[in-house]
LUMLUM-737766 format. One record per residue (C-alpha): residue number from 1; y, z, x; residue in three letters. Coordinates in steps of 0.5 Angstrom, whole numbers, plus 500, padded with zeros to 3 digits. Example, Ala and Ser with C-alpha at 12.3 -4.5 7.8 and 13.67 -1.06 7.14 Angstrom:
% LUMLUM-737766
(r 1, (491, 516, 525), ala) (r 2, (498, 514, 527), ser) 
***
This chain:
% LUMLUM-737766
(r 1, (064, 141, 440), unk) (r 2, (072, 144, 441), unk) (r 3, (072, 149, 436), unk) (r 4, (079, 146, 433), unk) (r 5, (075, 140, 432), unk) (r 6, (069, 142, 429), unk) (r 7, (073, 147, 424), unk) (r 8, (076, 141, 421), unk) (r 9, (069, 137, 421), unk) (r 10, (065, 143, 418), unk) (r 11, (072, 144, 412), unk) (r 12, (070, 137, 411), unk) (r 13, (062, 138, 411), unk) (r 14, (062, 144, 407), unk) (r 15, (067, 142, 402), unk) (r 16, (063, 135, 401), unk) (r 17, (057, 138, 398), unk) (r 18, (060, 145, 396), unk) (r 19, (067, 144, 393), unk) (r 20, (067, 151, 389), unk) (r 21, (064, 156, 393), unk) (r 22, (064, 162, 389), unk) (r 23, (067, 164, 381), unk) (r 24, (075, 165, 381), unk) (r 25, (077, 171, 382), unk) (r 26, (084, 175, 379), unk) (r 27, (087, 180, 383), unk) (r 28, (088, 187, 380), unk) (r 29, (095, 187, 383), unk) (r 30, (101, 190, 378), unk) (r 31, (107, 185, 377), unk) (r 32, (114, 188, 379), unk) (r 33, (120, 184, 374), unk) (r 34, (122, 180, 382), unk) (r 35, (115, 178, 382), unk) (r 36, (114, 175, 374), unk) (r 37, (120, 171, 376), unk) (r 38, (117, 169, 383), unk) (r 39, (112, 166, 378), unk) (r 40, (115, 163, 372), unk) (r 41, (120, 160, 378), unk) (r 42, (113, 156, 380), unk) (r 43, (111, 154, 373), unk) (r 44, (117, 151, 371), unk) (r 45, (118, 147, 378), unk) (r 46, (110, 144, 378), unk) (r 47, (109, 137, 376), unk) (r 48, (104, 133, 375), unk) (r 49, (099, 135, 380), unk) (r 50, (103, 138, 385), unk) (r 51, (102, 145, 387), unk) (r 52, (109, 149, 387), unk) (r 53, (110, 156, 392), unk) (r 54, (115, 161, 391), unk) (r 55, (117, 168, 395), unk) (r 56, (123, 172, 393), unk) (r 57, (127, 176, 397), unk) (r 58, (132, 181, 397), unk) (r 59, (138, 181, 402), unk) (r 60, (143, 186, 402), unk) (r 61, (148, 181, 396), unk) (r 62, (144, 176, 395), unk) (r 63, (136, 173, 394), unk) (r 64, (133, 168, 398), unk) (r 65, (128, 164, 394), unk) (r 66, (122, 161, 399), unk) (r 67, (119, 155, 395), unk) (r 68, (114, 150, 398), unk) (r 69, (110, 144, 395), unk) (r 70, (105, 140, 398), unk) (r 71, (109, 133, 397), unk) (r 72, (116, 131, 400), unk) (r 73, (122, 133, 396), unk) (r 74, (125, 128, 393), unk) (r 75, (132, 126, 389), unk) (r 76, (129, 128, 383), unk) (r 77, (127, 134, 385), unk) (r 78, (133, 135, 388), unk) (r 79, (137, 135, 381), unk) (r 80, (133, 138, 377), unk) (r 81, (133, 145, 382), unk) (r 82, (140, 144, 384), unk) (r 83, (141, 145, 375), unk) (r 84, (136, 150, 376), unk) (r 85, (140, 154, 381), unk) (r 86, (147, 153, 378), unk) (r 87, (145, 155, 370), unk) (r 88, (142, 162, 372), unk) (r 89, (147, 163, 377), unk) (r 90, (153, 161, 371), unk) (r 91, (148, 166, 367), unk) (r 92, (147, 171, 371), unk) (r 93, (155, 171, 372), unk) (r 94, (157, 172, 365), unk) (r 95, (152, 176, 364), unk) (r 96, (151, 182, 359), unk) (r 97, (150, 178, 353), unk) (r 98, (144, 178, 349), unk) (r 99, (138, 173, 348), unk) (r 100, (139, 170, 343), unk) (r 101, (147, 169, 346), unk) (r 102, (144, 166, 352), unk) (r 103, (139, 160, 349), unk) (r 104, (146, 158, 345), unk) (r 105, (149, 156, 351), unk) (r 106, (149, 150, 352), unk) (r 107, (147, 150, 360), unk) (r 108, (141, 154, 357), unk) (r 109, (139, 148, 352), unk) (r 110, (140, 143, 357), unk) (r 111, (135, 147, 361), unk) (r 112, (130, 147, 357), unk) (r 113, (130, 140, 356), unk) (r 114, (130, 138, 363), unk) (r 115, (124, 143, 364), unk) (r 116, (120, 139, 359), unk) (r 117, (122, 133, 361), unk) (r 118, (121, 134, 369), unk) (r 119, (114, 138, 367), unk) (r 120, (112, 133, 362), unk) (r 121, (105, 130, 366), unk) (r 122, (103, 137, 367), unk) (r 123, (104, 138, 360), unk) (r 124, (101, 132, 357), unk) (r 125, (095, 134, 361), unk) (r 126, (095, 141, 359), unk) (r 127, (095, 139, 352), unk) (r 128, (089, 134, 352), unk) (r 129, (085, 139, 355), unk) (r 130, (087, 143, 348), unk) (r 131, (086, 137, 344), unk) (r 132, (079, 137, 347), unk) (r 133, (078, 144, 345), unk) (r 134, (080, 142, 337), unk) (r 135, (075, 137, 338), unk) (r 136, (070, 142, 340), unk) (r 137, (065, 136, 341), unk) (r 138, (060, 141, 345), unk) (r 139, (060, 147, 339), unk) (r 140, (062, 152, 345), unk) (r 141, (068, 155, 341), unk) (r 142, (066, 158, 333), unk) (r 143, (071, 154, 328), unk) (r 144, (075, 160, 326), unk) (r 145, (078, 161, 333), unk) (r 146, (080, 154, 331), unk) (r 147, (083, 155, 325), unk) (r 148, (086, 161, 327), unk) (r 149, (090, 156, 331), unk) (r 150, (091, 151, 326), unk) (r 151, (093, 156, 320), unk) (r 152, (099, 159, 325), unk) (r 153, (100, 152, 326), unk) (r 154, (101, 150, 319), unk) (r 155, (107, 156, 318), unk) (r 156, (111, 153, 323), unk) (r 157, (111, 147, 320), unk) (r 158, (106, 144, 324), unk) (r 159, (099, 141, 322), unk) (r 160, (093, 138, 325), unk) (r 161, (096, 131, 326), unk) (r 162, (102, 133, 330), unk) (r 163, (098, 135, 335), unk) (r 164, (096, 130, 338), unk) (r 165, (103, 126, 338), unk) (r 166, (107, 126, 344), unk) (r 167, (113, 126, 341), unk) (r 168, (111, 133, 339), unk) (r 169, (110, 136, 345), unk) (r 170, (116, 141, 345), unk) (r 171, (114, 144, 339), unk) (r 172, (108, 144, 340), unk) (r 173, (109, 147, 347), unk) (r 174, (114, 152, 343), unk) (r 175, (109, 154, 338), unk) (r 176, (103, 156, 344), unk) (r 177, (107, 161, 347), unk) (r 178, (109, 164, 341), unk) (r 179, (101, 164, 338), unk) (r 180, (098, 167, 345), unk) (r 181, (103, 173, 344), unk) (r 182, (099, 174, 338), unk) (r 183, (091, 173, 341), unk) (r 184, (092, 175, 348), unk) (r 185, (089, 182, 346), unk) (r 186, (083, 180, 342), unk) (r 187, (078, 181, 346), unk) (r 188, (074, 176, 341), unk) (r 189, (078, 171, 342), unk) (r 190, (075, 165, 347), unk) (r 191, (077, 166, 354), unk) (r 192, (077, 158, 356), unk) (r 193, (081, 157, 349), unk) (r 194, (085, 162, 349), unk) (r 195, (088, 160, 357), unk) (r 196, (089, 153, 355), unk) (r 197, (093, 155, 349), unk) (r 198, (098, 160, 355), unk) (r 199, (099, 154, 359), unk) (r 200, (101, 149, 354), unk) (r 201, (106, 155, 352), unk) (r 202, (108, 156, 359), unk) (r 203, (114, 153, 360), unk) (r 204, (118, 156, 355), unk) (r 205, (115, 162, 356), unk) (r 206, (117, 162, 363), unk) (r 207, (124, 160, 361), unk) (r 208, (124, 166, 357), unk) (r 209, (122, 171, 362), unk) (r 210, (126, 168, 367), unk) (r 211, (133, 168, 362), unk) (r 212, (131, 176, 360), unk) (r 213, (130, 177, 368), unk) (r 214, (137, 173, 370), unk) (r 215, (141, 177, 364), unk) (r 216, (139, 185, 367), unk) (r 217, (144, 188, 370), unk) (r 218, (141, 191, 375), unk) (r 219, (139, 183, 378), unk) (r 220, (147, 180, 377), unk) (r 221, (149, 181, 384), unk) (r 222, (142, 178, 386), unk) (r 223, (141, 172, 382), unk) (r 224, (149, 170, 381), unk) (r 225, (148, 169, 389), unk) (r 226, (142, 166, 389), unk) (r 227, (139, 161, 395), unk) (r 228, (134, 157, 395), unk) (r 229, (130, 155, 401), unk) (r 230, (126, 148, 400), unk) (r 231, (121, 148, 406), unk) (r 232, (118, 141, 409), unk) (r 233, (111, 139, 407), unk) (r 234, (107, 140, 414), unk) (r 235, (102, 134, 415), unk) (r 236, (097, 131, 420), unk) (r 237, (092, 127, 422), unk) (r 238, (086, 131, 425), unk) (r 239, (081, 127, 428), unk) (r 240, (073, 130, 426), unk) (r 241, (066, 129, 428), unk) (r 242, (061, 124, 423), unk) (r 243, (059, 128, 417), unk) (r 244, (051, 126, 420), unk) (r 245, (053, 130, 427), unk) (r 246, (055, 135, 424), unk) (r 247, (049, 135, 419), unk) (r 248, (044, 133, 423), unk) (r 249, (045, 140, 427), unk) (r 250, (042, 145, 422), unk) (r 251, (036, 141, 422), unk) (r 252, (036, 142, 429), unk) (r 253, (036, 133, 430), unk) (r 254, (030, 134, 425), unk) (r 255, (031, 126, 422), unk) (r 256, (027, 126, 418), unk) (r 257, (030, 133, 415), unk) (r 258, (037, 130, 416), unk) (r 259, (035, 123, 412), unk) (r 260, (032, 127, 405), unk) (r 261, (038, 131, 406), unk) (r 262, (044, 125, 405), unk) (r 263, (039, 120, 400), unk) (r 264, (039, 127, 395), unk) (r 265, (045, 127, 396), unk) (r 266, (048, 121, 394), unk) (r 267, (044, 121, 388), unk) (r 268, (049, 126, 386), unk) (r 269, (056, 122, 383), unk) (r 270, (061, 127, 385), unk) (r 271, (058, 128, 392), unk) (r 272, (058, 121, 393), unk) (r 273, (065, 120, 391), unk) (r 274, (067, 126, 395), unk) (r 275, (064, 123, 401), unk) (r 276, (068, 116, 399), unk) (r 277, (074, 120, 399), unk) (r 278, (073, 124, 405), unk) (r 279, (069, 119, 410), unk) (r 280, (071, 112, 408), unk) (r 281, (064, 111, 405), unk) (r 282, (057, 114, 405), unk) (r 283, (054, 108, 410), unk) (r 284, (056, 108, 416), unk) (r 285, (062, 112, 416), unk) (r 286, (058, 118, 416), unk) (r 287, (055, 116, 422), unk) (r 288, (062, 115, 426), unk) (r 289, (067, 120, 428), unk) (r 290, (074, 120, 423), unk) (r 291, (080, 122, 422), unk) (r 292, (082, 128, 417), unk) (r 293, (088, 128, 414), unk) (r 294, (091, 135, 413), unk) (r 295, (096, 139, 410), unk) (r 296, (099, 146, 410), unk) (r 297, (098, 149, 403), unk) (r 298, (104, 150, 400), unk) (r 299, (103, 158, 399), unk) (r 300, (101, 158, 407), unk) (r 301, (108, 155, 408), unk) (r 302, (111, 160, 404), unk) (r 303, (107, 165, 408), unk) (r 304, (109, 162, 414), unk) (r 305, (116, 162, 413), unk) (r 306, (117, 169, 411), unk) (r 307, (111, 173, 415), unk) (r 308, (114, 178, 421), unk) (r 309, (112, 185, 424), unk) (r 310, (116, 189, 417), unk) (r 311, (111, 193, 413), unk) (r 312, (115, 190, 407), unk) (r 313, (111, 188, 401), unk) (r 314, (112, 180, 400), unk) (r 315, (109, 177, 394), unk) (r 316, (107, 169, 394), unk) (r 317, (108, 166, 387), unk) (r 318, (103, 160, 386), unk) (r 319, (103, 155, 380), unk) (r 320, (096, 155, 380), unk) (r 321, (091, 160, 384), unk) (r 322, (089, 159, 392), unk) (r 323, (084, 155, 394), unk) (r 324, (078, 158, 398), unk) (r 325, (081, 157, 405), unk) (r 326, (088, 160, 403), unk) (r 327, (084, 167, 400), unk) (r 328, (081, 168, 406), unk) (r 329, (086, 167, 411), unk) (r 330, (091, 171, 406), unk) (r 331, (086, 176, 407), unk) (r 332, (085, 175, 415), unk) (r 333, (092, 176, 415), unk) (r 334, (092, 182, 411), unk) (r 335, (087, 186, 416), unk) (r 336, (091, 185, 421), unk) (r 337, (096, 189, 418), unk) (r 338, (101, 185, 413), unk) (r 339, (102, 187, 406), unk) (r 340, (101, 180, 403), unk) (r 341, (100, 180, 395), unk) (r 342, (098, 173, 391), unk) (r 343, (095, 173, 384), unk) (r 344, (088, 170, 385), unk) (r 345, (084, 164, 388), unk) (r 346, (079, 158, 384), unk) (r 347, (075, 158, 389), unk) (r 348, (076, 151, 391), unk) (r 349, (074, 149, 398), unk) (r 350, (079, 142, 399), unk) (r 351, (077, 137, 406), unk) (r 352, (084, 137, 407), unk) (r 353, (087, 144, 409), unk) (r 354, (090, 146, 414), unk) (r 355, (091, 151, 419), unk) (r 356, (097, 155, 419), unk) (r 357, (099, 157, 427), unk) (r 358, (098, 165, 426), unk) (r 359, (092, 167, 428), unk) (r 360, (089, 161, 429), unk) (r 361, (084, 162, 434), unk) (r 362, (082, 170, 431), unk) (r 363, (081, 166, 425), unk) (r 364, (077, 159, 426), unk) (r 365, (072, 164, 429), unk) (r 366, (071, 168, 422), unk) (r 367, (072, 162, 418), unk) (r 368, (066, 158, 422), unk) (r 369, (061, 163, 420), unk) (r 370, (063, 162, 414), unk) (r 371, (062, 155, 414), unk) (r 372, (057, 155, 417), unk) (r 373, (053, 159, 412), unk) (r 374, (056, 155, 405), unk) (r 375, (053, 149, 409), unk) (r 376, (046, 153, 411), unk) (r 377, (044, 156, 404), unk) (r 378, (046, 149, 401), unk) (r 379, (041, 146, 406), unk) (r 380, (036, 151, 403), unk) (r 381, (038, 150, 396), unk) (r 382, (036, 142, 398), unk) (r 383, (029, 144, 402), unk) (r 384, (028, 149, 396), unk) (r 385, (029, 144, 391), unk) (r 386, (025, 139, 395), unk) (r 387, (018, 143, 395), unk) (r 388, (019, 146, 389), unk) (r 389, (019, 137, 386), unk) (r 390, (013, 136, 391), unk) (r 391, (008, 142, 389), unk) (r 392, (010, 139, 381), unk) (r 393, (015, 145, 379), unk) (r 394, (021, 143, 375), unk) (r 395, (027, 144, 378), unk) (r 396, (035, 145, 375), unk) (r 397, (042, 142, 376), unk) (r 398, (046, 146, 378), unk) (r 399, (115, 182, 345), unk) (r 400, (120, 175, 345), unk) (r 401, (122, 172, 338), unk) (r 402, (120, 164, 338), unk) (r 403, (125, 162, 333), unk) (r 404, (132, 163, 337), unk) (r 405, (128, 156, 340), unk) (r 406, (128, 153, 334), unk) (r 407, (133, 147, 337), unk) (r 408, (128, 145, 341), unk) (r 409, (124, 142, 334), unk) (r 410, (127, 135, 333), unk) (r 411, (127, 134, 342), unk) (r 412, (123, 128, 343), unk) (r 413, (121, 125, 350), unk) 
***
């Protein structure tokens, strides 16, 4: 096997049987105002299901923003972060005002209602994800937490019913920041609900720190030059070997061994379905080598972009957290001397992940030992799981004020 080549197979293996290698993690990192901005700037540009990267740079009269995303720019992408740039440059410009002064603009009105409006997919995704949680069909959230919530609601004119009407989703959105502000710090406070009701908020929650941030004056000469860098999207086609090549080697071409492995993994929905979605099929596809198609992670890209020789802190924004593969090189990277600073990774292993040119060989190498160990101890967890059956035993499965936004009430999509 060429080492290239049989990188991207085993990316493909191990993240068909394994797509969550380990629990999320946050790093324990201390955010300066430049860096909150960096991540507000990718909240309020990721839409639907993109995945937005964002570096700000200082230079001499001006900042420079990097910002990447996994799919092509498009026209609308275009206007939207053309209105970004110019509202915070003219802002920045008339700066001192006050907050409230600001949101009376009417560039910082129409703003608002151009971030709800391009960020409206994500929104309505996050908000049934909180819907979800108001059912509360499993029991897994104590129903005073619930009518916390709901009494809040209700002193802001806001009841059971409005949330779920898509027509009120800026209030509600609008309410959700203000309310986090005031569970965050219960320690209580059930942590799933309490993130799902920060993200619905977020947006103008966003807005207003990127506004606060844009009024200083320490930063008038920084964001009333403001240039932003969009970088390409970087894709290929890298071809792989079969999922049974690969497979059947930590089997040491034990058939019978590979055989168990694949029909016990089939049983599985989501197994099978990765594999329909990585190889074409789970007949004869995983059989015959194929072709991956694989893209540079937006914050890689970034990363890419920015990496030299200084020792100069540089912050990457992302819109959610790194994946797997993105931490670990970050951190290969980071032993190599470069000061790299990110918020967390979700531990996710995606089959269509790139590898940035830097340290490509040095990394590969690190990265297939651990590859080949998230493959291992799966194999030992099925051959475990198999003796288990066969001898009887049972075996299981795995300090800002909301109301200056009262504008934002009667808004509708």
């Amino acid at each position: 096997m060429s080492q290239e080549k049989e990188f991207y197979s085993k990316v493909c293996v191990a993240g068909s049987i394994k797509f969550i290698v380990g629990e999320a993690t946050e790093e324990n990192i201390q955010l300066s105002d430049l860096d909150k901005f960096s991540c507000n700037l990718a909240t309020i540009l990721a839409r639907d299901k993109e995945v937005v990267a964002v570096n700000l740079k200082i230079l001499p009269n001006k900042c420079k923003v990097y910002i990447a995303k996994n799919n092509a720019w498009n026209v609308e992408d275009l206007e939207y972060l053309n209105k970004v740039k110019e509202t915070l440059i003219n802002v920045s410009k008339d700066a001192p005002m006050t907050f409230k002064q600001a949101l009376n603009r009417n560039d910082m009105r129409d703003l608002y209602f151009a971030i709800m409006k391009y960020c409206s997919k994500k929104l309505e995704h996050r908000l049934n994800k909180l819907r979800n949680d108001m059912a509360n069909k499993e029991g897994k959230i104590d129903d005073e937490y619930i009518q916390s919530f709901l009494d809040h609601a209700k002193n802001k004119k806001i009841n059971a019913d409005d949330i779920y009407n898509d027509k009120k989703k800026s209030a509600i959105s609008r309410f959700c920041g203000e309310y986090y502000h005031t569970a965050k710090d219960d320690p209580t406070f059930p942590k799933k609900f309490l993130g799902h009701i920060k993200k619905v908020g977020s947006y103008i929650g966003s807005l207003m720190d990127i506004t606060n941030c844009v009024l200083k004056d320490r930063y008038k000469t920084l964001f009333s030059s403001i240039d932003m860098n969009l970088l390409d999207p970087i894709h290929a086609n890298q071809p792989i070997y079969s999922w049974k090549d690969v497979v059947q080697k930590f089997f040491h071409a034990q058939e019978k061994g590979y055989e168990n492995f694949k029909k016990t993994r089939l049983k599985d929905y989501v197994i099978r379905n990765r594999l329909e979605e990585i190889y074409g099929g789970v007949d004869k596809q995983l059989e015959r080598e194929n072709v991956s198609h694989i893209y540079l992670h937006a914050e890689l890209n970034v990363l890419t972009n920015i990496m030299n020789h200084d020792k100069e802190r540089k912050f990457i924004a992302v819109s959610k957290r790194c994946c797997y593969l993105c931490e670990s090189y970050i951190r290969f990277a980071q032993s190599k001397g470069h000061n790299i600073a990110f918020s967390g990774s979700h531990k996710k292993l995606y089959h269509g992940w790139k590898l940035p040119d830097a340290f490509k060989k040095e990394f590969m190498s690190d990265a297939l030992f651990d590859l080949d160990q998230i493959i291992e101890r799966e194999i030992e967890r099925h051959v475990s799981i198999s003796t288990k059956s066969d001898s009887g035993a049972e075996s299981g499965s795995d300090n800002l004020n909301y109301d200056d936004f009262e504008f934002v009430d009667a808004f509708e999509f």
